[in-house]
C-alpha positions as CSV (number, residue, x, y, z in Angstrom):
1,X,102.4,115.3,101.7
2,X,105.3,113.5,100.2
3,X,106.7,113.6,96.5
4,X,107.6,110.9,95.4
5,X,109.4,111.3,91.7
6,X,110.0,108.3,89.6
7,X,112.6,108.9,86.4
8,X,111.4,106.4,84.4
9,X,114.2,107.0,82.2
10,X,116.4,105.7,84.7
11,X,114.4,102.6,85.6
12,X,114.9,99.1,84.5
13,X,112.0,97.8,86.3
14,X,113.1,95.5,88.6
15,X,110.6,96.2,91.3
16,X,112.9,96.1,94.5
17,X,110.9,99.2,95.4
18,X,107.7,97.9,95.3
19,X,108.6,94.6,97.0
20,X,109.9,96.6,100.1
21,X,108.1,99.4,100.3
22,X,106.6,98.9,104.1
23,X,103.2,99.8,103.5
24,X,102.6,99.0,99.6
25,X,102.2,102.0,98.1
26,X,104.3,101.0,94.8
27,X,102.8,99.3,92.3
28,X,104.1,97.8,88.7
29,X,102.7,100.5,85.9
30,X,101.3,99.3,82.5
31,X,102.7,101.5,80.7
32,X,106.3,100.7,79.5
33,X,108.9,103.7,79.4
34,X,111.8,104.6,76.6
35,X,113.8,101.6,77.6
36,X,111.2,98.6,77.3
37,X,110.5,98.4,81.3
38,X,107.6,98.6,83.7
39,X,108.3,101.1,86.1
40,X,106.5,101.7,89.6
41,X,103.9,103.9,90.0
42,X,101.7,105.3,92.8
43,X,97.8,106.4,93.1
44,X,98.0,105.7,97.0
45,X,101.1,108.6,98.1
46,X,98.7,109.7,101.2
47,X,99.7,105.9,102.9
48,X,103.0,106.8,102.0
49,X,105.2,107.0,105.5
50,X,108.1,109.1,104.4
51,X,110.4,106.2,105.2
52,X,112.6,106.9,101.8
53,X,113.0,103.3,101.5
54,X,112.5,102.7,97.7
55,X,114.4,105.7,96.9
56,X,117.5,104.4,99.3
57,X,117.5,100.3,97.7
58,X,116.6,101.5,93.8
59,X,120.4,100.4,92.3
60,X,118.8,103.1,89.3
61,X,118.7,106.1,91.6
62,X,115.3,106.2,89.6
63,X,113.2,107.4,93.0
64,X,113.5,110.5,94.6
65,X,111.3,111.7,97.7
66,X,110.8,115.6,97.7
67,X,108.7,117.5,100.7
């Protein structure tokens, strides 16, 4: 199964990831990181498809997908 790490240091919240992630896996957290954002956050990684799209739009370089 996927890993899918989010640096919520690096994120500003924007949610580019979560609007095109394929099959919605992504979803806005409530809890707010160091910077005063909303990061993603996943419960659902076993629908995740491997397709590395939030990790290759995130302007952050906040998401990283590790095997």
């Amino acid at each position: 199964m996927p890993k899918l790490y989010i640096e919520e240091k690096y994120c500003k919240g924007c949610g580019i990831c979560i609007e095109f992630c394929p099959v919605k896996v992504l979803k806005q957290s409530q809890k707010m990181n160091s910077r005063g954002y909303f990061p993603p956050e996943s419960e659902e990684m076993d629908k995740c498809k491997e397709c590395g799209m939030c990790s290759l739009l995130c302007p952050d370089f906040a998401i990283v997908i590790e095997e």
